[in-house]
C-alpha positions in Angstrom: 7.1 -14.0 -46.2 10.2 -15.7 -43.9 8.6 -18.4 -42.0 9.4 -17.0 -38.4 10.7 -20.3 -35.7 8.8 -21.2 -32.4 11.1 -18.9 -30.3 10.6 -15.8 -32.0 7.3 -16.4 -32.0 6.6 -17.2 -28.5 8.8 -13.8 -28.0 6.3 -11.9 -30.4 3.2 -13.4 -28.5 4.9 -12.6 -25.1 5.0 -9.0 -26.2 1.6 -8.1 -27.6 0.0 -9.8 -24.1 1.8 -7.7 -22.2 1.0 -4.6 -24.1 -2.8 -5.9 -24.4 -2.3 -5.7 -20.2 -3.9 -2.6 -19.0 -1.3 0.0 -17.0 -1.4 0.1 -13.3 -1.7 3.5 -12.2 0.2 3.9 -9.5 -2.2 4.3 -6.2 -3.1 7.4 -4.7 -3.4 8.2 -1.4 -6.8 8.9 0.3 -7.2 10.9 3.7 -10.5 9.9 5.3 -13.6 11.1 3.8 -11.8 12.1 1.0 -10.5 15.3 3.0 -7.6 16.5 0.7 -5.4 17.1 4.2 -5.0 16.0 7.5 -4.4 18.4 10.7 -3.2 17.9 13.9 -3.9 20.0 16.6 -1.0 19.4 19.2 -0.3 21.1 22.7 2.4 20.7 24.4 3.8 20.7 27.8 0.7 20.4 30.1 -0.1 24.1 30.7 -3.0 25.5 32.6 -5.1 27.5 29.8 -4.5 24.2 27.5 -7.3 22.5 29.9 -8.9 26.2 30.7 -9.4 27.1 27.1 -7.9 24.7 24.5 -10.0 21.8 26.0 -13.1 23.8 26.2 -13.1 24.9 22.7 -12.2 21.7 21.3 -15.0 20.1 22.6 -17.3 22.2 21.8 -16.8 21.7 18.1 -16.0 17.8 18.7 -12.4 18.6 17.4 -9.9 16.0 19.1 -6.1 17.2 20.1 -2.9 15.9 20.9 -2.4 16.7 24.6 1.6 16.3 25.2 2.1 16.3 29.2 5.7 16.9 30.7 4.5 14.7 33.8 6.4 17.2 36.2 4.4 20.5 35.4 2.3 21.6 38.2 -0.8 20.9 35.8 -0.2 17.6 35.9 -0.4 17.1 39.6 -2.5 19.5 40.4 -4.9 18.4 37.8 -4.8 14.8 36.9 -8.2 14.6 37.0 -8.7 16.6 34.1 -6.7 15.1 32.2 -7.9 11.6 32.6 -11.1 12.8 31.2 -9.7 14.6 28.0 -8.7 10.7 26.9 -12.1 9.4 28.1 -13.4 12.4 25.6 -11.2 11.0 23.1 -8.3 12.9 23.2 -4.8 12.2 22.9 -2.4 12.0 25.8 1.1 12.3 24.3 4.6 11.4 25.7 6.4 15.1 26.1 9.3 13.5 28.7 9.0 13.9 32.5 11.3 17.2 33.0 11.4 18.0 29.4 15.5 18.6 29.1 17.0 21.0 26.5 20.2 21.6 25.5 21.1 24.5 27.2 24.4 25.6 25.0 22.5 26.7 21.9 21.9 30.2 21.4 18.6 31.4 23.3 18.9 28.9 26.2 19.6 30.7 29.4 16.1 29.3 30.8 17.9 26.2 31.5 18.9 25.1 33.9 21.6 23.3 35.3 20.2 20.0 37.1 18.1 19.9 33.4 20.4 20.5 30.8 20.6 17.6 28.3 24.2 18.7 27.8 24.6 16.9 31.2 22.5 14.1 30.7 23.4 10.6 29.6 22.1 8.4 26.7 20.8 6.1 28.6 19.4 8.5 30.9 17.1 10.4 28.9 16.1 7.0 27.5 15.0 5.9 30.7 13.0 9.1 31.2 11.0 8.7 28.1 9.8 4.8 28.8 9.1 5.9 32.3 7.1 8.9 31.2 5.6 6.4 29.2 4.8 4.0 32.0 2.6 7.2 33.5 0.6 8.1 31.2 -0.4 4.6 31.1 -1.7 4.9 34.7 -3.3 8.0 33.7 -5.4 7.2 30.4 -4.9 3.0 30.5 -3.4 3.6 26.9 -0.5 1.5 25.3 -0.4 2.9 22.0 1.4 6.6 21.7 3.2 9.1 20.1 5.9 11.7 21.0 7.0 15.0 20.9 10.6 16.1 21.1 11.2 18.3 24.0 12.7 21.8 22.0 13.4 19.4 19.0 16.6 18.8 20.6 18.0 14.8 19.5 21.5 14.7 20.4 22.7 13.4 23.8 26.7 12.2 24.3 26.7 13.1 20.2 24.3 10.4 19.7 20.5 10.5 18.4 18.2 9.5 21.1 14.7 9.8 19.3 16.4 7.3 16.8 16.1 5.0 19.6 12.2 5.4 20.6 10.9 4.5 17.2 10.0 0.7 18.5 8.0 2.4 21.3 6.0 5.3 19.3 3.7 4.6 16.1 4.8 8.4 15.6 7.3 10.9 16.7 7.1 15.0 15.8 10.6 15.7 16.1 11.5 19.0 14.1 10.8 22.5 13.5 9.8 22.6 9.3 7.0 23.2 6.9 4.0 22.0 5.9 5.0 18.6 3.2 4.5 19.5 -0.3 4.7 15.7 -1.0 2.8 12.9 1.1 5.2 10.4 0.2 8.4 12.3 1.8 6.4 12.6 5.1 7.9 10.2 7.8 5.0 10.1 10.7 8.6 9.0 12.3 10.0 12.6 11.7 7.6 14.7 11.5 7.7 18.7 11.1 5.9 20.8 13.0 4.9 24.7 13.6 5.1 26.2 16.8 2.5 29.5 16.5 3.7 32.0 19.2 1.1 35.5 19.0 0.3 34.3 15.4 -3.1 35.4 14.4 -6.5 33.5 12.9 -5.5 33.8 9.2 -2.1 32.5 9.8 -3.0 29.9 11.3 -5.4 28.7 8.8 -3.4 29.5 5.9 -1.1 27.5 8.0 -3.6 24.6 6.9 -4.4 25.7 4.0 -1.4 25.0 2.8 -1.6 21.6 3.5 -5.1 20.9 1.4 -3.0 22.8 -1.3 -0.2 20.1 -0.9 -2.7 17.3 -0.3 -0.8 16.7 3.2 -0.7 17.0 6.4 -0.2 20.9 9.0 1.0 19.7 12.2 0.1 22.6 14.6 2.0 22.5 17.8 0.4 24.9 20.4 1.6 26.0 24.0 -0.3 28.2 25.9 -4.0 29.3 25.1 -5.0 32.8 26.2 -2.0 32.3 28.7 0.9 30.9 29.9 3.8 31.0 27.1 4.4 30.9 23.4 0.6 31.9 23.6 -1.9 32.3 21.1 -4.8 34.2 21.7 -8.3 32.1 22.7 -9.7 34.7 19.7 -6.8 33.2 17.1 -7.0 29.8 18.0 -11.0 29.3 17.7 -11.2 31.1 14.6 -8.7 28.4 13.5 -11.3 26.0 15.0 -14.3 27.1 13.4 -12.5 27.0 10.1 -11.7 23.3 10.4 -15.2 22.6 12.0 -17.1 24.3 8.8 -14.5 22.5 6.4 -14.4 18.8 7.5 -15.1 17.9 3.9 -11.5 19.1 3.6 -9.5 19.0 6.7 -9.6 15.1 8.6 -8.5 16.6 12.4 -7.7 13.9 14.6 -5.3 12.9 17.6 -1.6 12.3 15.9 -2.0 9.0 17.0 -4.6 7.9 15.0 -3.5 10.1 12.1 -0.1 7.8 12.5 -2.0 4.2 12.6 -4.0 5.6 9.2 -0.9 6.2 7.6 0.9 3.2 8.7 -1.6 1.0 7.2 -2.9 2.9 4.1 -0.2 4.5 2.9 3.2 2.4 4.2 5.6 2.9 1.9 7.1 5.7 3.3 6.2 4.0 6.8 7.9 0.4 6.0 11.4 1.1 7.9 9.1 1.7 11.0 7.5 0.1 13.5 
């Protein structure tokens, strides 16, 4: 047998301790209680049946939603009161804009109009409008901490990004029309997708979140009117959607966006690292 020198041998040694080292699986991700996905129940754009039926429902089942207000709908004024107490009930109060500007050249955009087309607005502008919109809600619920919801998905002002500029203000931004994640470590609470149900029925909706237990994600529902007003739902199809979640919380975690946004951030940051 060749006598073997110190260097080899320290290279030898070096080798079988590190395969004597157990592997380290790589870490999997855990949604509260174990729930294989997460839901968000959004509304958007502070509509009457939201606080006539939404609210009502939601309570009774001690379900909490993501209330986004555009602060110049009648609702608002007419019914701040209401409001207020869906935070003190633990809702969330969501940052929709103040006059919720759309880009009125894309196809399906005569509703716009003039004065509130973001064609016509500036950069800065619509900047302003979102940290002031901010500033109100503040007076409404006393809150600091928030998330967002792109009025019509629409990002581009002067050809630049604008929600690209809100990320130091948000801990979480639903910004674009898309499916449920098949992967949780492509979701960005940054850039999240979200589904817009308009006359969808019970079962669509919750295969809607069934999808995401499948994926081991998240369904981010975003709702407009209630048993009214538009892109409705029925009361009938959105309860049943309800009392599915409410009979499977071993399964679904359903919470505000904002607190499903903090979770993430600080179980689960690597996707979450480039943001605030």
């Amino acid at each position: 047998m060749m006598p073997i020198n110190s260097s080899k041998l320290w290279v030898l040694m070096f080798v079988a301790s590190a395969m004597a080292l157990p592997t380290l699986a790589t870490e999997q991700f855990i949604w509260p209680n174990n729930a294989k996905a997460a839901i968000s129940l959004s509304y958007d754009d502070a509509l009457n049946s939201q606080l006539d039926n939404a609210l009502p429902a939601l309570n009774r089942l001690n379900l909490k939603g993501s209330f986004y207000l555009t602060l110049n709908s009648p609702a608002v004024d007419e019914r701040l009161e209401e409001w207020r107490n869906a935070a003190q009930q633990g809702h969330e109060l969501g940052n929709h804009s103040i006059n919720h500007a759309c880009s009125g050249s894309l196809p399906g955009r005569d509703w716009v109009s003039v004065h509130n087309d973001l064609d016509n607005k500036t950069y800065e502008e619509i900047i302003q409008e979102i940290k002031t919109a901010n500033s109100f809600l503040k007076a409404i619920d006393g809150e600091t901490i928030r998330t967002f919801t792109v009025p019509c998905t629409d990002q581009l002002v002067e050809h630049k990004n604008y929600v690209h500029a809100l990320r130091n203000i948000f801990v979480g931004i639903k910004s674009q029309v898309g499916n449920v994640p098949e992967n949780i470590n492509a979701f960005d609470v940054m850039d999240a997708p979200v589904w817009a149900p308009n006359g969808n029925s019970g079962a669509e909706l919750i295969a809607y979140a069934k999808q995401a237990a499948k994926h081991g994600t998240i369904a981010n529902f975003t709702f407009h009117g209630i048993g009214g007003d538009h892109l409705s739902v029925s009361t009938k199809a959105h309860q049943e959607l309800l009392g599915y979640l409410a009979k499977n919380k071993d399964i679904y975690w359903v919470d505000t966006y904002r607190n499903i946004s903090l979770y993430m951030k600080k179980h689960h940051p690597q996707k979450q690292s480039k943001n605030p």
